[in-house]
VMD Tcl script that draws the C-alpha trace (Angstrom):
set ca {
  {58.33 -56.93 69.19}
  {55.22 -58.55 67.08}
  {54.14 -56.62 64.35}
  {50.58 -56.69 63.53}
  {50.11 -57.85 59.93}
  {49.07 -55.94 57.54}
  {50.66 -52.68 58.23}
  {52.05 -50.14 56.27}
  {56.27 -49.78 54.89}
  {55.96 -47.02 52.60}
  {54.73 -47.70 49.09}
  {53.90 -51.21 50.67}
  {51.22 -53.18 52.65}
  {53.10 -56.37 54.50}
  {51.31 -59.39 55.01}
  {52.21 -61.72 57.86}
  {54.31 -64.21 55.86}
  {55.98 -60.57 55.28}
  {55.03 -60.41 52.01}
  {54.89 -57.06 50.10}
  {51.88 -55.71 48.14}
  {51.64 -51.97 46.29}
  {49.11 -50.24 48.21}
  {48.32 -48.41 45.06}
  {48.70 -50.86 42.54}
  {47.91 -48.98 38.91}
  {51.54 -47.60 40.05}
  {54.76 -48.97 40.96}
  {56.20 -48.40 43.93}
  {59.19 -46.12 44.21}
  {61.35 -44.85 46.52}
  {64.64 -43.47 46.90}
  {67.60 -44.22 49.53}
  {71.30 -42.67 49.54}
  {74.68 -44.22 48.98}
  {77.97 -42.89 48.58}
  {76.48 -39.31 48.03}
  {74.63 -40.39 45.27}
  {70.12 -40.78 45.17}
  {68.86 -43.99 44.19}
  {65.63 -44.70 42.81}
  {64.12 -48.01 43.36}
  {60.61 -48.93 41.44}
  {58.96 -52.00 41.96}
  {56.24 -53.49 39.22}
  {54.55 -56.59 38.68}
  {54.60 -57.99 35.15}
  {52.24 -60.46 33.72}
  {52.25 -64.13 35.20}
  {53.24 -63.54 38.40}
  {56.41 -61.88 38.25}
  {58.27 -58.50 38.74}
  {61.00 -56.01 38.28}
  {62.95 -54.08 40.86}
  {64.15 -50.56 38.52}
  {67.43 -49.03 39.94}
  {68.34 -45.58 38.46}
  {71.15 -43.32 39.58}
  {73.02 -40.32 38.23}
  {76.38 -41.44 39.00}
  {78.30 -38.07 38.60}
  {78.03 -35.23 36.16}
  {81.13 -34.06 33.72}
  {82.16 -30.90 34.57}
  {82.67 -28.05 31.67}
  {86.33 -26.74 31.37}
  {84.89 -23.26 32.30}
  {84.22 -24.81 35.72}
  {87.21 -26.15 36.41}
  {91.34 -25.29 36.57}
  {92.26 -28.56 36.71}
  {92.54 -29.14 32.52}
  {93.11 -32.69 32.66}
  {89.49 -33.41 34.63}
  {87.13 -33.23 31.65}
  {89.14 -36.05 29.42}
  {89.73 -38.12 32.89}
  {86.38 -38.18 33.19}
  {85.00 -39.23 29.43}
  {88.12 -41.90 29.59}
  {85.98 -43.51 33.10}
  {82.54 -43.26 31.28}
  {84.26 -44.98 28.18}
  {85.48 -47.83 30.62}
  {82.20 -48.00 32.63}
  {80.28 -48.99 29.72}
  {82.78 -51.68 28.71}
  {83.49 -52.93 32.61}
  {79.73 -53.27 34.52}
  {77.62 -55.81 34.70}
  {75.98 -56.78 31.06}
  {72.60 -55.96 32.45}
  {73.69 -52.59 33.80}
  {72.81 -49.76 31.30}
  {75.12 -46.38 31.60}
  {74.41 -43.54 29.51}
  {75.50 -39.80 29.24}
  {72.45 -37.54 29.18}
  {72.37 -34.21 27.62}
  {73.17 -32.02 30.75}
  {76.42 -34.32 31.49}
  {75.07 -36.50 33.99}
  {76.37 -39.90 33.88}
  {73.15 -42.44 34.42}
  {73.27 -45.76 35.34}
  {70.00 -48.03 35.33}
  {69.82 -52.01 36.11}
  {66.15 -53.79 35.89}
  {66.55 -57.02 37.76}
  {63.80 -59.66 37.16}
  {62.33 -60.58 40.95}
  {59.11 -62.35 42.32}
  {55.94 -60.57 42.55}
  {55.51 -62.02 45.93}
  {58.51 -59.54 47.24}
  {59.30 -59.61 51.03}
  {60.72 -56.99 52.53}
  {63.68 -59.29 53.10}
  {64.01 -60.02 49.70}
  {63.76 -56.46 48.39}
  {66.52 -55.67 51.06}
  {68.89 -58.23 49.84}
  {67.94 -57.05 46.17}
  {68.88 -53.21 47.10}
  {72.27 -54.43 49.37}
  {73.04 -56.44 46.19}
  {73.45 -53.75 43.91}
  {74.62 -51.08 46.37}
  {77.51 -53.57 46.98}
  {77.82 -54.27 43.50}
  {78.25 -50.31 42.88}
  {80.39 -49.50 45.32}
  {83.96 -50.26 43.37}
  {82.53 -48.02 40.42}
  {81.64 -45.27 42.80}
  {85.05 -45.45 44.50}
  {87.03 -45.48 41.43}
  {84.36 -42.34 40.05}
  {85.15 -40.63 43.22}
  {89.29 -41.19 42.59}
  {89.44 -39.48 39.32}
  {86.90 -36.16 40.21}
  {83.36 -37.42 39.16}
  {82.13 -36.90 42.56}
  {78.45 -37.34 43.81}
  {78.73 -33.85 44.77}
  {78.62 -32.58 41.10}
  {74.84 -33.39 40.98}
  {73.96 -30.39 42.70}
  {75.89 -27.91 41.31}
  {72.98 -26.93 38.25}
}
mol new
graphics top color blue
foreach p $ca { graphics top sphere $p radius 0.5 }
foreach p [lrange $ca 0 end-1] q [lrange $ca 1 end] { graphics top cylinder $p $q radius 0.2 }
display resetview
């Protein structure tokens, strides 16, 4: 089934060579999809000369407080997998612990400004690949995705 060119994918216009373009272009596109429990924002913006960055940002569990908790080993499990994460990803992978215990996780990847929609797919499969072991091991020791909406 033909597709007539432009039409509309969300935050994007495609072309017929499948190109993507920000149909409001003083922002960057953003959007969110799930894996393994967890929300992940995507933002798309063009830089200077012709090029862009695809943003990823997820909260990849948040540390419980002892009060929540019986199991008294949890809280130091968990601080001993946020100490590893930031040692283990990928060097271009940023993790962080924000101030209501949230452990964050943000990747910029460099892309082309002329984005397909197959490209931005492959981008996004990429890293939810990519996460996957992390998320797996996160979800072995207690720092589930469920924890994000317990606040």
């Amino acid at each position: 089934m033909p597709f007539d060119a432009p039409f509309r994918l969300g935050p994007f216009s495609v072309d017929a060579e499948g190109q993507l373009t920000p149909i409001d272009p003083a922002k960057g596109p953003s959007f969110h999809f799930s894996w393994h429990g967890r929300s992940v924002r995507a933002r798309f913006d063009r830089l200077a000369q012709g090029e862009g960055r695809l943003t990823l940002q997820v909260a990849l569990a948040r540390v419980q407080s002892t009060a929540s908790s019986g199991d008294e080993s949890l809280r130091p499990r968990c601080f001993a997998v946020l100490h590893w994460l930031e040692r283990i990803v990928p060097s271009t992978w940023r993790v962080a612990l924000l101030a209501d215990h949230r452990i964050w996780l943000q990747v910029e990847t460099p892309v082309g400004a002329k984005m397909t929609a197959t490209g931005l797919l492959t981008e996004l499969t990429h890293f939810a690949l990519e996460l996957t072991p992390y998320l797996e091991l996160m979800d072995e020791v207690g720092l589930t995705g469920s924890d994000l909406r317990q606040r």
